[in-house]
C-alpha positions as CSV (number, residue, x, y, z in Angstrom):
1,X,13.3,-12.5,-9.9
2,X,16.5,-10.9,-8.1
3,X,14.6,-10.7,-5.1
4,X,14.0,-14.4,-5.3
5,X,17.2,-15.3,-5.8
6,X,18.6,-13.5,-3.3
7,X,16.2,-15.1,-0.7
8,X,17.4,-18.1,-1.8
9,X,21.1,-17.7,-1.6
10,X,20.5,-16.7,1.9
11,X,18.0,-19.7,2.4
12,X,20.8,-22.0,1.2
13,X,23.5,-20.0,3.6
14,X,21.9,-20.6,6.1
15,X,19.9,-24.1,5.8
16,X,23.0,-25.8,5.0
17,X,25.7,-25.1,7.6
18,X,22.6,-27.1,10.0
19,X,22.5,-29.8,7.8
20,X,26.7,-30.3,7.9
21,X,26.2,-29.6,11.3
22,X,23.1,-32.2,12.4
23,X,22.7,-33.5,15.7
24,X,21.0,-31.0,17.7
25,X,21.8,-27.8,16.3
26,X,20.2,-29.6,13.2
27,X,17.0,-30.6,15.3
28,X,16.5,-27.3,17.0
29,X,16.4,-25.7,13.6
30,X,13.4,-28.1,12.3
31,X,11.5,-27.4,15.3
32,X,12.1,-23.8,14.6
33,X,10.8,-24.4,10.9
34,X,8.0,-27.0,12.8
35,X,6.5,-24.0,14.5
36,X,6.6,-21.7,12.1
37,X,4.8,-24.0,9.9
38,X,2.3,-24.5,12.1
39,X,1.9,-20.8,12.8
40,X,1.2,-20.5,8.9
41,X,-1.1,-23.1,9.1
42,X,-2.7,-21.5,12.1
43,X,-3.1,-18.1,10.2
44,X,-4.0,-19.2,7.3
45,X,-7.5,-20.8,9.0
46,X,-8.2,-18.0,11.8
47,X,-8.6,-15.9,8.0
48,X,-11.9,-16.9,8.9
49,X,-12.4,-18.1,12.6
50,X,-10.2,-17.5,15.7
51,X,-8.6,-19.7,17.7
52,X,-8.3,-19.6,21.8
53,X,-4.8,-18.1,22.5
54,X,-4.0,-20.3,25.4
55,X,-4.8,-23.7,22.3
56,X,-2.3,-21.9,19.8
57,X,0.1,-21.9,22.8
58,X,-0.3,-25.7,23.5
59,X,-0.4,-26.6,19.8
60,X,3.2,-24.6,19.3
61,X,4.2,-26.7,22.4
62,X,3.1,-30.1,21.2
63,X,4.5,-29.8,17.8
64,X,8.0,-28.4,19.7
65,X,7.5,-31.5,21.6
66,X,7.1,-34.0,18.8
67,X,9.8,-32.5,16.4
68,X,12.4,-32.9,19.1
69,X,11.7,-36.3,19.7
70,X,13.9,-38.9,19.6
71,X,16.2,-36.7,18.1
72,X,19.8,-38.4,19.7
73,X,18.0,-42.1,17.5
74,X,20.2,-42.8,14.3
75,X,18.0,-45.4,13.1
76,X,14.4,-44.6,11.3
77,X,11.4,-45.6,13.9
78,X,8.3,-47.4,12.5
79,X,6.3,-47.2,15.4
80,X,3.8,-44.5,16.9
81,X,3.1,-43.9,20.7
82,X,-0.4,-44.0,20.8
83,X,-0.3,-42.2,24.4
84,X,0.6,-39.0,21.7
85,X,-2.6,-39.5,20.3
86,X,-4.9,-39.8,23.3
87,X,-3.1,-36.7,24.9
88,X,-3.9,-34.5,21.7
89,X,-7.3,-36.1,21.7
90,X,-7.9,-34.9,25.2
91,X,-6.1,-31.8,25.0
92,X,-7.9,-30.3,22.0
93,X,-11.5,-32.0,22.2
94,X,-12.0,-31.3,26.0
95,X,-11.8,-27.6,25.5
96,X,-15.4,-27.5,24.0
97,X,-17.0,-28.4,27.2
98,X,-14.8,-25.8,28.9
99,X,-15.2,-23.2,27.1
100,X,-19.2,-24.0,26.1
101,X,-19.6,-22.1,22.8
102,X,-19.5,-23.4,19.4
103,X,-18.9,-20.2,17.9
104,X,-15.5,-19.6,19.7
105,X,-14.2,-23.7,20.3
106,X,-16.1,-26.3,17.8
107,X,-15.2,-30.0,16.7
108,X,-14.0,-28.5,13.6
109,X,-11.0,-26.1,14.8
110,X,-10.7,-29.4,17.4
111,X,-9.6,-31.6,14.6
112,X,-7.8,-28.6,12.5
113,X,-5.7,-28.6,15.6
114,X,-5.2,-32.0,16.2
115,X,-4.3,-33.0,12.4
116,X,-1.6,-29.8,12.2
117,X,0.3,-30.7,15.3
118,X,0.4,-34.7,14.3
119,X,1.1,-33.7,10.5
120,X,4.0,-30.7,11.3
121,X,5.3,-32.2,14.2
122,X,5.4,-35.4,12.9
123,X,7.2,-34.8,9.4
124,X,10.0,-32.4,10.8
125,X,10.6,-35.1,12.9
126,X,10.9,-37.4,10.2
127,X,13.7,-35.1,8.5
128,X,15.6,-35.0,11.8
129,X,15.9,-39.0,12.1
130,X,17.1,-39.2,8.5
131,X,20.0,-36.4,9.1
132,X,20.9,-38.7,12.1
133,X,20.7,-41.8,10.0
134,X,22.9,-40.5,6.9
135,X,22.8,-37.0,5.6
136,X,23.1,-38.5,2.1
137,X,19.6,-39.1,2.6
138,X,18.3,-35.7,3.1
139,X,20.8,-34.6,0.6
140,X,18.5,-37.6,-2.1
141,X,15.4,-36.1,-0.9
142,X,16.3,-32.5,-1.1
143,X,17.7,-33.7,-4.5
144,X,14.3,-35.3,-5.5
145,X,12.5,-31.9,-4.4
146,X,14.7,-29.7,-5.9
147,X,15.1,-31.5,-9.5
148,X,11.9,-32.3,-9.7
149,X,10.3,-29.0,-9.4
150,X,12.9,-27.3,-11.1
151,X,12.7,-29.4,-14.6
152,X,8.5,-29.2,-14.2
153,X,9.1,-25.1,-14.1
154,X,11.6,-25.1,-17.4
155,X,9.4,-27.9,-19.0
156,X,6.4,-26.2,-19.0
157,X,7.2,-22.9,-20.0
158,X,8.9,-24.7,-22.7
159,X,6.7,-26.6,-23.9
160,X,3.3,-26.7,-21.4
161,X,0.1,-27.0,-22.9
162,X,-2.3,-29.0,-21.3
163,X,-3.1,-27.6,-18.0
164,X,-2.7,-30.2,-15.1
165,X,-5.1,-28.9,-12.1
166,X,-6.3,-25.3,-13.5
167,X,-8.7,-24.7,-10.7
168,X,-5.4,-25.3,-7.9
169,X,-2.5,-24.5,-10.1
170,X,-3.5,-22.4,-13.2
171,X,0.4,-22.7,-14.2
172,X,1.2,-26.1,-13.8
173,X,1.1,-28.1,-17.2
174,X,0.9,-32.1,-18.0
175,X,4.0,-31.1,-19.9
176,X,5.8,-29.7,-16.9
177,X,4.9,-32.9,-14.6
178,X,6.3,-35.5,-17.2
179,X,9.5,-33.5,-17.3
180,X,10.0,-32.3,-13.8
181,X,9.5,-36.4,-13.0
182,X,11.7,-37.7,-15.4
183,X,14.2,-35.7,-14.7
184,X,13.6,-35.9,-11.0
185,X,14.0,-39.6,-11.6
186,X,16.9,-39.5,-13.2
187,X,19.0,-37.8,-11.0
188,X,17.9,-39.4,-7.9
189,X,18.5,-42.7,-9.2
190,X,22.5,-41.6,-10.1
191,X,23.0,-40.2,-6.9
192,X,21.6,-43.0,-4.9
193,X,23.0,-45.5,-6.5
194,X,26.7,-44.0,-6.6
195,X,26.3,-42.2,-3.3
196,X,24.1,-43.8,-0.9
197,X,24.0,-47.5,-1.8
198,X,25.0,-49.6,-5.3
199,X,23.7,-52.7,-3.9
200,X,20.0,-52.2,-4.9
201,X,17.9,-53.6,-8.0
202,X,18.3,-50.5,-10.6
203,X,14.6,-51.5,-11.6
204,X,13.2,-51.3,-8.0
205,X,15.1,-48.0,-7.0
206,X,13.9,-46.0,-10.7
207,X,10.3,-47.0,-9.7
208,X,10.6,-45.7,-6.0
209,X,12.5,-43.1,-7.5
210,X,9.0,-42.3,-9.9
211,X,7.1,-42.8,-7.3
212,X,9.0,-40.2,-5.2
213,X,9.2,-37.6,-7.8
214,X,5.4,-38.4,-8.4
215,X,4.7,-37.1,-4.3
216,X,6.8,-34.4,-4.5
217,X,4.4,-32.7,-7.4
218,X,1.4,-33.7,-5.0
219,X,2.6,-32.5,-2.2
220,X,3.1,-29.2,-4.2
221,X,-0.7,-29.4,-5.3
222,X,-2.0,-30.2,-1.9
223,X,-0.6,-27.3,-0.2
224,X,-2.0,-24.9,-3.2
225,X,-5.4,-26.5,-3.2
226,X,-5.1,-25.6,0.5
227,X,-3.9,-21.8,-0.3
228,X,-6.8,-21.8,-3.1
229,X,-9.1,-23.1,-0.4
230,X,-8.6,-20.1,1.5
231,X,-8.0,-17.7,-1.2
232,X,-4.2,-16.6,-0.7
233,X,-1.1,-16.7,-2.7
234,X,1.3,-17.8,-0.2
235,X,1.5,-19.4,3.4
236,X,3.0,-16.1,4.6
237,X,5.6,-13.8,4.0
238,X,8.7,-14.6,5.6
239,X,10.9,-15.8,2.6
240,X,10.8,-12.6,0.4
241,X,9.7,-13.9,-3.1
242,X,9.3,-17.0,-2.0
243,X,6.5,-16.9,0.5
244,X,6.5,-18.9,3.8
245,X,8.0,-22.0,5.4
246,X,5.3,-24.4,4.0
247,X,5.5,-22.6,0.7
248,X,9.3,-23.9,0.5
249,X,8.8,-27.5,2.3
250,X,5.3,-28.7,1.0
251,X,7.1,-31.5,-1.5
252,X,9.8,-32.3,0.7
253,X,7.4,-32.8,3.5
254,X,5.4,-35.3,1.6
255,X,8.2,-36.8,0.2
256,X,9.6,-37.2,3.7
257,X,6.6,-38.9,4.6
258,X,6.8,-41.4,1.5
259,X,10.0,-42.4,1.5
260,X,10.0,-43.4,5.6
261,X,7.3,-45.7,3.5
262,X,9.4,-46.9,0.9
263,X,12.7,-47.0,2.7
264,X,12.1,-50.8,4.1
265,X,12.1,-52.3,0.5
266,X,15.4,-50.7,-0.6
């Protein structure tokens, strides 16, 4: 437990002067974090199969390439460049002719590939823009993240019972999710609606606000059902006691992703 709290001290020390900061320093740092997420991702799969060294390369490249993006914008983009899409489609699936051996290059690690760079690259992204746009915002989602798995922890030891997902999260209780989301819920809505904005329908924003808290617990399942699919405890071991860079961002990553979503109707 000491150990854990010291790596998050200096998680905090160092996370938040970037995020005073933004702009590009800001930007440079999630494509830091991009990478290394990827390279977890990366490692976690060749646990049981390879991949070509010069692909890794191009795949740490792309997912530099979309996290910088648009970086300068302070407005939230809706659209997708589809030209993104057709290169990673060319890039990654034109290798198996090349290379002309299933057991080294197959569809499979083809679409691994293409579906880490797009989901990485794409969500660090996402937290860039809304630093640029108002850093109240990443400050609501960090707060959504942060409340919500912290009540779920001290709910469920309290009082947990009834296990949520055994077979991908043996401690996780029913108990813990209705707590970590209430709470979750309760904060966000105060500090949205006396920080960010006070001109918004109190029932609308407590629903997102649910609904928020809601994909912050899944993304917390998803990445453990992915950790459980491949047997390990933890993304990697960079964070000491906390595991790795996915390990620490897998609910604000999907929450990211939701509220870019949701934002339109607030």
């Amino acid at each position: 437990m000491k150990l854990r709290v010291i790596s998050a001290i200096i998680m905090i020390a160092i996370f938040v002067p970037f995020l005073l900061i933004g702009e590009l320093p800001f930007a440079v740092f999630m494509a830091v974090l991009g990478v290394a997420g990827l390279y977890e991702l990366i490692r976690v799969r060749e646990s049981k199969k390879k991949f070509p060294t010069l692909l890794k390369i191009i795949a740490y490249g792309i997912v530099l390439g979309l996290t910088l993006h648009n970086v300068n914008s302070i407005e939230f983009q809706f659209s997708f460049d589809y030209r993104v899409m057709s290169g990673l489609i060319f890039i990654f699936l034109a290798p198996m002719v090349f290379i002309n051996d299933f057991k080294k290059y197959n569809l499979t690690d083809a679409l691994f590939l293409i579906g880490s760079t797009l989901f990485i690259g794409l969500s660090f992204n996402l937290l860039t823009i809304t630093r640029n746009f108002d850093i109240n915002y990443i400050i609501y989602l960090l707060l959504i993240t942060t409340m919500t798995d912290t009540f779920a922890l001290f709910s469920g030891m309290l009082v947990g019972s009834h296990k949520l997902c055994p077979k991908i999260s043996p401690k996780k209780t029913v108990e813990g999710l209705i707590g970590g989301v209430l709470m979750g819920t309760f904060v966000s809505t105060c500090f949205y609606a006396t920080v960010i904005s006070s001109n918004v329908s109190l029932v609308l924003l407590i629903f997102i606000n649910l609904v928020l808290c809601l994909v912050a617990q899944l993304g917390d399942l998803v990445f453990s059902a992915i950790k459980r699919n491949y047997d390990i405890k933890d993304f990697s071991e960079l964070i000491p006691g906390h595991g790795g860079i996915l390990d620490r961002f897998d609910s604000l990553i999907f929450i990211t992703l939701a509220f870019i979503m949701l934002i339109g109707i607030l």
